[in-house]
C-alpha positions as CSV (number, residue, x, y, z in Angstrom):
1,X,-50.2,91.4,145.0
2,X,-53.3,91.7,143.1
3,X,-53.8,93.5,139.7
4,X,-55.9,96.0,140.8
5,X,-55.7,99.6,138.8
6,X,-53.3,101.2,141.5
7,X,-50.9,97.8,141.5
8,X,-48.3,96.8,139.4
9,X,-48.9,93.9,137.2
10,X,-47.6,90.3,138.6
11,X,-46.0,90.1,135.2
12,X,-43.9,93.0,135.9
13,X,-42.8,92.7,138.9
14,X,-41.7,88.9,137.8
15,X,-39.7,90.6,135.3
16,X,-38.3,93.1,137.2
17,X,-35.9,90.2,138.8
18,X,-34.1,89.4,135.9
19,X,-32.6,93.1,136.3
20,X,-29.9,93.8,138.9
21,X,-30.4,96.5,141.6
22,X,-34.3,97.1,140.4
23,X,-36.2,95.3,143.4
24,X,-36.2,95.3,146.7
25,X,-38.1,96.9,149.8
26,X,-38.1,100.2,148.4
27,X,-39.6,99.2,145.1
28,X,-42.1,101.7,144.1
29,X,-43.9,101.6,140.3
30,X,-46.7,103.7,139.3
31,X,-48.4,103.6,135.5
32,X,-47.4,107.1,133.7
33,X,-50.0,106.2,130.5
34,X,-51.5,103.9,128.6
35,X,-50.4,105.2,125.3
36,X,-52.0,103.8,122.4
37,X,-49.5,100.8,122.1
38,X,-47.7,99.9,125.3
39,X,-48.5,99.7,129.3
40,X,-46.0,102.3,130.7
41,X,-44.9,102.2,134.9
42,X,-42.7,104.3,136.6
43,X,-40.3,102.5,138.8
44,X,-38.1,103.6,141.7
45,X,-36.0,102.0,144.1
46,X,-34.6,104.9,146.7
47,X,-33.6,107.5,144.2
48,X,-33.0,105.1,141.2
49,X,-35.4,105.6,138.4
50,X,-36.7,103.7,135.6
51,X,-39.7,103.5,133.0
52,X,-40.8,99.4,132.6
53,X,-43.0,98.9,129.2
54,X,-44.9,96.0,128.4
55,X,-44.1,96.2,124.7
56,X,-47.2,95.7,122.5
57,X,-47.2,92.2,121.0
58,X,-47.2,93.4,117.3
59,X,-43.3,94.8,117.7
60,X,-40.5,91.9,116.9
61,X,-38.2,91.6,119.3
62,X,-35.6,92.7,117.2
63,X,-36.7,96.2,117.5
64,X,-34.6,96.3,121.4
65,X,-31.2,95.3,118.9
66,X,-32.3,98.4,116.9
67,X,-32.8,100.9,119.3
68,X,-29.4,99.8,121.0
69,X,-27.7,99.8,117.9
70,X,-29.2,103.6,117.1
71,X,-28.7,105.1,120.4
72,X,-25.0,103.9,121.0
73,X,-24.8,105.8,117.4
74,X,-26.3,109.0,118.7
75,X,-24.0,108.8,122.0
76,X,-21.1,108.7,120.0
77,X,-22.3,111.9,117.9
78,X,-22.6,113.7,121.5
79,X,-26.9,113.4,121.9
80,X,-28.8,112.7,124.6
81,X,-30.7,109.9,124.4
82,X,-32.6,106.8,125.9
83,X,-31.0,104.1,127.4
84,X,-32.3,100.3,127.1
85,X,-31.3,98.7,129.6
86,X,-30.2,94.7,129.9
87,X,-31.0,91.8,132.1
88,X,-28.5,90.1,134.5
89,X,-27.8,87.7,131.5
90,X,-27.3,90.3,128.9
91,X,-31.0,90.3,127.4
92,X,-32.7,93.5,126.4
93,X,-36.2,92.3,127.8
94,X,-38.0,89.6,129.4
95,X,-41.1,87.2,128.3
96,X,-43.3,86.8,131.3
97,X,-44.8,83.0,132.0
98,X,-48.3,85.3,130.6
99,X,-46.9,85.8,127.2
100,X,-45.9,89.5,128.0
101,X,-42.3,91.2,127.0
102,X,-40.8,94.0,129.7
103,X,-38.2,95.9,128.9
104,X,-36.7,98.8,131.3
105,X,-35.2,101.9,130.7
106,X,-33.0,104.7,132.3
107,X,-35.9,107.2,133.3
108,X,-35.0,110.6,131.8
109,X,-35.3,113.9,133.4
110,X,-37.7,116.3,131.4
111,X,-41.6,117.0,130.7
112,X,-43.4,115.8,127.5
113,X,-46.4,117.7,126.0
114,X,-49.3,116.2,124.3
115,X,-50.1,119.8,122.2
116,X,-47.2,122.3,120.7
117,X,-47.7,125.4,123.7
118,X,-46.1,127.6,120.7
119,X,-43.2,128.9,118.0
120,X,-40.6,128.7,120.2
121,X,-41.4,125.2,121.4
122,X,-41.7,124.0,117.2
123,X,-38.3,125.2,116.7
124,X,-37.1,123.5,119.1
125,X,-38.5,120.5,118.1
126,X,-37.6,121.3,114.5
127,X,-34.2,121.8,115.6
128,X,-33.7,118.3,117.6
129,X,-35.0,116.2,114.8
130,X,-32.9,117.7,112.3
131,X,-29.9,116.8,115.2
132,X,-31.4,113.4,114.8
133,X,-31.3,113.0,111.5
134,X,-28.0,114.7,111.2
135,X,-26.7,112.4,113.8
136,X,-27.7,109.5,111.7
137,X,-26.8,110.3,108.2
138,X,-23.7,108.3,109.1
139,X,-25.5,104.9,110.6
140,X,-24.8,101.8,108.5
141,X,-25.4,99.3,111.0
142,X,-28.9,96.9,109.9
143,X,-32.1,97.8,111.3
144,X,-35.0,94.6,111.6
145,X,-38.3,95.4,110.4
146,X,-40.6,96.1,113.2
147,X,-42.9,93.0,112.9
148,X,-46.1,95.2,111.2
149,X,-46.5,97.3,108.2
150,X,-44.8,100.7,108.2
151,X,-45.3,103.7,106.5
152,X,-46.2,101.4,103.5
153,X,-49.0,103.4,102.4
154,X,-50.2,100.8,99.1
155,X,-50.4,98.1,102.2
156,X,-52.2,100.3,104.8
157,X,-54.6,101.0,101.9
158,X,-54.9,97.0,100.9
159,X,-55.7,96.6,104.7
160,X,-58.3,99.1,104.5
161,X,-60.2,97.0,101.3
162,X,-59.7,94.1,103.7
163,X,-61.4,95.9,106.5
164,X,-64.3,96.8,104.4
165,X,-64.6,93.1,103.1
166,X,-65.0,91.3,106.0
167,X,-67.2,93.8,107.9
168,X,-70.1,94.5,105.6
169,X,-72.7,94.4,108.3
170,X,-70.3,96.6,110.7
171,X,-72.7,100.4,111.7
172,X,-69.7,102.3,110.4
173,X,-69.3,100.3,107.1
174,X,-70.6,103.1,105.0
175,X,-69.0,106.0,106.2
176,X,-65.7,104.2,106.0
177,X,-66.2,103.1,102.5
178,X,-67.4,106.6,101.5
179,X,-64.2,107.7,103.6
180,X,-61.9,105.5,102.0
181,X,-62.7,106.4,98.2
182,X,-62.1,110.2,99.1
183,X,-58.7,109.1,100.9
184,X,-57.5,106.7,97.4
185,X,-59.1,110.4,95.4
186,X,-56.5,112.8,97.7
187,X,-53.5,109.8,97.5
188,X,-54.1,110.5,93.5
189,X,-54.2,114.0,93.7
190,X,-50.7,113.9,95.4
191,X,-47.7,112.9,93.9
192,X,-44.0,112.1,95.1
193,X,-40.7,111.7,93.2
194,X,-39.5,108.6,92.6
195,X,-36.8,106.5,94.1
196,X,-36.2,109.2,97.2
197,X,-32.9,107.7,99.7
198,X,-33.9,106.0,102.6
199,X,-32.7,107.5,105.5
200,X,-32.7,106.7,109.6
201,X,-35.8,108.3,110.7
202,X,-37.5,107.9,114.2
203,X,-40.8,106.6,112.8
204,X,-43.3,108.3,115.1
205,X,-42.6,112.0,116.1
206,X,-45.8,113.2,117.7
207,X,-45.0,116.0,120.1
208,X,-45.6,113.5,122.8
209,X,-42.1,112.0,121.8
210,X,-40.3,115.0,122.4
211,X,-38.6,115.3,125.5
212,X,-38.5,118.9,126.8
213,X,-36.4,120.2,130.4
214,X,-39.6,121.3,131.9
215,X,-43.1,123.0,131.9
216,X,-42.4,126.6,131.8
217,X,-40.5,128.8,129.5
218,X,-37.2,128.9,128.8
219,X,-37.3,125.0,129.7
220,X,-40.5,124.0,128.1
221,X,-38.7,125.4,124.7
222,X,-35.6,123.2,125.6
223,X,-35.4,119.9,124.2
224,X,-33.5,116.8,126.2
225,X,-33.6,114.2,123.2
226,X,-36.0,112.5,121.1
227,X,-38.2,109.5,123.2
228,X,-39.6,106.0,122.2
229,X,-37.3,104.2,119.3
230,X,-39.8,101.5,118.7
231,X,-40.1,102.6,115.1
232,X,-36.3,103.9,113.9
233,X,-36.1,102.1,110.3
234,X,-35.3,103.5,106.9
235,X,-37.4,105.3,105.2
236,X,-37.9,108.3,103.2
237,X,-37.1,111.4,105.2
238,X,-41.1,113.1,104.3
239,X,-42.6,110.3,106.5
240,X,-40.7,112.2,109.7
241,X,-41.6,115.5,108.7
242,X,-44.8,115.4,107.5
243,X,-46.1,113.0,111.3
244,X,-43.8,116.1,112.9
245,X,-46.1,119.0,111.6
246,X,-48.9,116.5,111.8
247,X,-48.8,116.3,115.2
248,X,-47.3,119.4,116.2
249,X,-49.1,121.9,114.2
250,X,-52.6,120.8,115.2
251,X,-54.2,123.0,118.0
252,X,-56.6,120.3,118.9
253,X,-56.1,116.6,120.1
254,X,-56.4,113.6,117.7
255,X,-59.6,112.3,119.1
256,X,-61.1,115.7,118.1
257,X,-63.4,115.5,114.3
258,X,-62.7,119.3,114.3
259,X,-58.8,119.9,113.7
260,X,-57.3,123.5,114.2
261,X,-54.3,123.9,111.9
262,X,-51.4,126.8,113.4
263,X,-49.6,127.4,110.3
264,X,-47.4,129.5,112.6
265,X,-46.4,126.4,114.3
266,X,-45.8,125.0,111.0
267,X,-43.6,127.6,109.8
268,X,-41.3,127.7,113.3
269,X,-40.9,123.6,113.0
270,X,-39.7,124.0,109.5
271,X,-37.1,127.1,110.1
272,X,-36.0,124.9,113.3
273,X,-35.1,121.7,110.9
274,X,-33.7,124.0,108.3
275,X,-31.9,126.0,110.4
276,X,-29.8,123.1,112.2
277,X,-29.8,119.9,109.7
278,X,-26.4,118.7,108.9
279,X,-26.3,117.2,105.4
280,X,-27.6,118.7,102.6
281,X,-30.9,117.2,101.1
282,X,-31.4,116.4,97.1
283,X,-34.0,118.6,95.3
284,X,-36.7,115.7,95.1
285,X,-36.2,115.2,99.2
286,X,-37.3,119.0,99.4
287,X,-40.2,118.2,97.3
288,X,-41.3,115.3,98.8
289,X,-41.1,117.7,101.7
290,X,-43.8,119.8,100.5
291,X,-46.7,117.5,100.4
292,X,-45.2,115.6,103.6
293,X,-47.9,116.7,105.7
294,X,-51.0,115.9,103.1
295,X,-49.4,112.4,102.6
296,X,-48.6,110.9,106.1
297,X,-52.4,112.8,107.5
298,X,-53.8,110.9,104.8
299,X,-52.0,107.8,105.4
300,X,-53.1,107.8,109.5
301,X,-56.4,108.7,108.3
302,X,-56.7,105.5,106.4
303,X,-55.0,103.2,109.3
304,X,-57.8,104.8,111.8
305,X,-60.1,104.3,109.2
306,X,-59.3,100.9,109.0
307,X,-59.3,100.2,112.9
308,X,-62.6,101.6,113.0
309,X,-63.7,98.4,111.5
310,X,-61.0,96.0,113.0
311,X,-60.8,97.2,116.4
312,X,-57.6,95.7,117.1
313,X,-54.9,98.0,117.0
314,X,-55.2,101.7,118.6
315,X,-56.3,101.7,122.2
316,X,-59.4,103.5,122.8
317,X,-61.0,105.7,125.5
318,X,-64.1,103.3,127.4
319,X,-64.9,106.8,129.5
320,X,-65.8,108.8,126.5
321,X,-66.5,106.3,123.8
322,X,-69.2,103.2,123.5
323,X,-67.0,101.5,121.4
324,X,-62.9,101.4,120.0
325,X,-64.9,101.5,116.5
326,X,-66.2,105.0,118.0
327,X,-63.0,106.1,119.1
328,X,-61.2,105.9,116.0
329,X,-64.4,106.9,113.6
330,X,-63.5,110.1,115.7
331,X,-59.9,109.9,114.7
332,X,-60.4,109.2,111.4
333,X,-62.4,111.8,110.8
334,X,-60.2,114.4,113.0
335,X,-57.4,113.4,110.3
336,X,-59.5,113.5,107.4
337,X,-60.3,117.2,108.8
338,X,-56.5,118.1,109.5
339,X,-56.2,116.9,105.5
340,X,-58.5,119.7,104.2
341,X,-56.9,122.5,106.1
342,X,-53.5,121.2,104.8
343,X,-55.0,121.8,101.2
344,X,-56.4,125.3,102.4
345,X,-52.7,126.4,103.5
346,X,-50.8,124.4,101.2
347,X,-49.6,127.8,99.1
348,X,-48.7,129.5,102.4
349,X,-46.9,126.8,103.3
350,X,-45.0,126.0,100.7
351,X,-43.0,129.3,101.0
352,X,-41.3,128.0,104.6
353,X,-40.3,124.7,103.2
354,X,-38.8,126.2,100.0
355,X,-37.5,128.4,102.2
């Protein structure tokens, strides 16, 4: 079978084999997305589902331990969750003769949404992440590192200065270096307490990785689980929140440079997370809380910033851009833009998060 756009990869359905009950003359699989970091299929045999990802080459392979490890956790606390499934021989993916790594899930019923469709929806969302974290309070099991630098915003802005030295004759040069000094001016404007606990948090909660029971309302405002595990680590609980309302509370999409801010989305995510968290959080957490928003748009405005020089890490649209450095100039400056209407709502907002 060839590799056209409609067929499945050879690499995949190689890989497929090493799982028991996947192939066979029924086999059907069909890409779902892109995504910016892995190649997602759908794949059905009779009325057995699964999702198949080629995992993106920058994730250790010790990030399949984690997400067992965490989900077996959040089973046992009574959540729904995703199911990573293993190989004939016990593995947790496969390494295809072509250097890629498949891994298959249990496809979960629901509907994901790329843009919050309103209040009710953030709560819900507020309300299954505070589950999460809840859930998790508990977990003492070890968690690898991912293989990249996460939320480690001192190295995201090193890598930034390394972008700008090795690509001085790059079109975008300027406007990224003009960027980055207003990015290192708003980090310095910010400041977070000190030694915060490091907590289990997903790692990468756009909307897009909440799974909802369906389209319309009630089930669009209906949450099955939290999706995509790739980046559960420990960190500090503000880089959750503040990628949450990030995401969530933007009316437009990231590739826009114009970003719409719905402080009423903000305010339902955060009475959601209050309203069903399980552990109480120190004063500082609550603090860190309030500029959580500010510091992680920042922080993804630098990393796109970055990329615009590199053009080596987020995928990028060739329909509607010349160039990945095009794509994520857009980005970068939709985030910078998201940034400055956190600032303009920052006193509003503090009121929900100090509840």
């Amino acid at each position: 079978m060839s590799d056209s756009p409609q067929a499945p990869p050879r690499s995949l359905l190689a890989a497929l084999h090493a799982y028991s009950g996947v192939t066979g003359p029924e086999l059907r699989a069909s890409p779902v997305s892109t995504g910016l970091l892995h190649q997602t299929w759908a794949v059905e045999t009779g009325s057995r589902q699964w999702i198949a990802q080629q995992v993106n080459p920058i994730f250790s392979p010790s990030i399949h331990e984690n997400i067992v490890r965490v989900t077996n956790h959040l089973r046992s606390r009574g959540l729904e969750t995703v199911e990573l499934c293993a190989t004939r021989d016990g593995g947790l993916f496969v390494d295809g003769a072509d250097g890629s790594r498949w891994r298959l899930l249990r496809r979960m019923s629901g509907v994901t949404f790329d843009r919050c469709v309103g209040s009710a929806q953030a709560r819900a969302a507020g309300v299954s992440v505070a589950s999460f974290h809840s859930a998790l309070a508990d977990f003492d099991a070890p968690l690898a590192p991912l293989g990249f630098p996460f939320h480690e915003t001192s190295l995201h802005l090193q890598t930034l200065h390394q972008a700008l030295s090795r690509h001085p004759d790059h079109p975008l040069h300027g406007d990224v270096n003009a960027l980055t000094r207003q990015i290192e001016a708003a980090f310095e404007s910010h400041r977070l307490p000190e030694a915060l606990p490091s907590r289990v948090i997903h790692g990468d909660l756009k909307l897009s990785n909440v799974l909802f029971t369906g389209s319309d309302p009630p089930a669009c405002n209906e949450v099955v689980a939290l999706i995509d595990l790739d980046t559960v680590a420990r960190r500090p609980l503000y880089f959750d929140l503040g990628d949450a309302w990030r995401s969530w509370c933007n009316r437009r999409t990231e590739d826009a440079q114009e970003a719409q801010l719905d402080v009423s989305i903000y305010a339902a995510a955060v009475e959601g997370y209050r309203s069903a968290l399980g552990f109480a959080l120190s004063a500082d957490e609550w603090r860190s809380l309030e500029v959580a928003l500010e510091w992680v748009t920042l922080e993804l405005c630098a990393r796109y910033a970055t990329d615009t020089l590199e053009e080596n890490y987020f995928a990028w649209d060739a329909e509607h851009y010349a160039s990945a450095a095009e794509h994520n100039w857009a980005r970068a400056s939709g985030q910078w833009n998201l940034y400055q209407q956190a600032l303009d709502t920052a006193t509003l907002r503090l009121e929900f998060v100090r509840g």
